[in-house]
N, C-alpha and C positions, 0 to 999 in steps of 0.2 A: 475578441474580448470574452472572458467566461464570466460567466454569470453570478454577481453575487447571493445570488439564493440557489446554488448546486452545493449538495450538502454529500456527494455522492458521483462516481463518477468513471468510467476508463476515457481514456484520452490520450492520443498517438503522439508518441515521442517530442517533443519541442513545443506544444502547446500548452500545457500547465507548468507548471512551477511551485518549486515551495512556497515565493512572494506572495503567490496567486490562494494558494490553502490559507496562509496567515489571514491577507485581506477579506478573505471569503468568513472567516472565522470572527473576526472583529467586527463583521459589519454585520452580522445575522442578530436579529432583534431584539434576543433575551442576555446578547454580552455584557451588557451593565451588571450583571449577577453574576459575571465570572471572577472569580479571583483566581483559577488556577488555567493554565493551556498545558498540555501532553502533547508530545510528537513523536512520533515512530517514522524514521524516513527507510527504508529498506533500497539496499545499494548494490548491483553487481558484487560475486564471489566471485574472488580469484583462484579459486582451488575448489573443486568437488569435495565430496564428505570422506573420497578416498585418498585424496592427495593431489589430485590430476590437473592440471593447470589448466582452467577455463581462459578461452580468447575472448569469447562472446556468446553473449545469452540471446535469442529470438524471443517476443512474449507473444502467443497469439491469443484470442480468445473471441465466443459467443457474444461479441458486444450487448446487444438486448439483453438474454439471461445473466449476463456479468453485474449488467447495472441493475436490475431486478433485485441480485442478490445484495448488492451492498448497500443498494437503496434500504431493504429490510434488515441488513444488519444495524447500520444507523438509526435506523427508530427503534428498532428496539431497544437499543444500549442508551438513545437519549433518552427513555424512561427512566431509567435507573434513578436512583434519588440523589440529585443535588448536582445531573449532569444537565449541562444546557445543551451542548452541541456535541453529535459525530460526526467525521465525515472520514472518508475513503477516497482516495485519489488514486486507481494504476494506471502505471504509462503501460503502451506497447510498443511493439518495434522491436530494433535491432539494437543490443545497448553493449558496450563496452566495463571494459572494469571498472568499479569504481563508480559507475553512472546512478543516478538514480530511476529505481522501481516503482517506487510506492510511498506514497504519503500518508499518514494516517494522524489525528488530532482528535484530541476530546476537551472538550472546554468544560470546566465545572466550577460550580462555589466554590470549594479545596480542593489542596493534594492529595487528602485524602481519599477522594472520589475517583481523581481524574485517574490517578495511575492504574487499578485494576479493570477501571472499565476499559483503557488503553489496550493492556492484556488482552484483555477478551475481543476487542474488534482485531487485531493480528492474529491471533489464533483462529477466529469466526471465520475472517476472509481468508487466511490459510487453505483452513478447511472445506469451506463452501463458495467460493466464487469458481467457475468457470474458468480460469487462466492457465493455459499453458505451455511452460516452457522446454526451448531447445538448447542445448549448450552444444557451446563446440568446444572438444578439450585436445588438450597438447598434451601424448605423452611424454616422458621422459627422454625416449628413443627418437621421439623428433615427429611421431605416425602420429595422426587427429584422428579424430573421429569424431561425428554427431550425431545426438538423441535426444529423447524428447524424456522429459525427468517430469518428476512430482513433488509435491513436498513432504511425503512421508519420509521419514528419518532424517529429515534437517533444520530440526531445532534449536 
């Protein structure tokens, strides 16, 4: 069962869920003041940024300094004015197309709040979480190959 006071988090394939981010969100102690929820779910690529047909993504990462990192990106961004809650969810593992990656939520008084601070924790954990990924791609000609990618230039 995950805990509803994790506001932050990696967790290995099949143990979180979207269900589980919502519940976690609704039940955190200042949601009476929300009017707005934001969700960013980030989903397996079928194609590389060059065209290449992805089978499968591996996610690995520093578990401890992973949670470290998104632990603090969420408080920081739940500062912001008129945001009650952030939270950060990545899976890891072995994922397929289409699967889900990452959850991300920001609960605020308005839309107007919720959606740039949305923004900025995707870009934050982009940029600053320890995660990372292997693809295995299908060329055209039928030859795979696998490596280990980043998320510079795939915005």
């Amino acid at each position: 069962m995950i805990s509803l006071t994790s506001y932050r988090g990696i967790h290995k394939k099949g143990t979180f869920s979207l269900s589980d981010l919502i519940a976690i969100t609704k039940n955190t102690d200042n949601f009476r003041k929300a009017g707005a929820v934001a969700l960013f779910v980030g989903v397996v690529r079928g194609e590389t940024v060059n065209g290449e047909k992805v089978k499968k993504l591996i996610l690995e990462t520093y578990e401890e300094k992973a949670n470290e990192v998104l632990e603090k990106i969420c408080k920081d961004l739940s500062k912001n004015p008129g945001i009650i809650n952030v939270q950060i969810h990545h899976l890891i593992g072995e994922f397929n197309v289409g699967e889900d990656l990452v959850y991300v939520s920001v609960a605020g008084s308005h839309r107007k709040e919720v959606w740039p601070t949305l923004r900025l924790a995707v870009d934050r954990y982009k940029s600053e979480a320890p995660i990372f990924k292997k693809e295995l791609v299908i060329r055209a000609d039928g030859s795979a190959d696998e490596y280990w990618t980043s998320e510079e230039g795939c915005q």
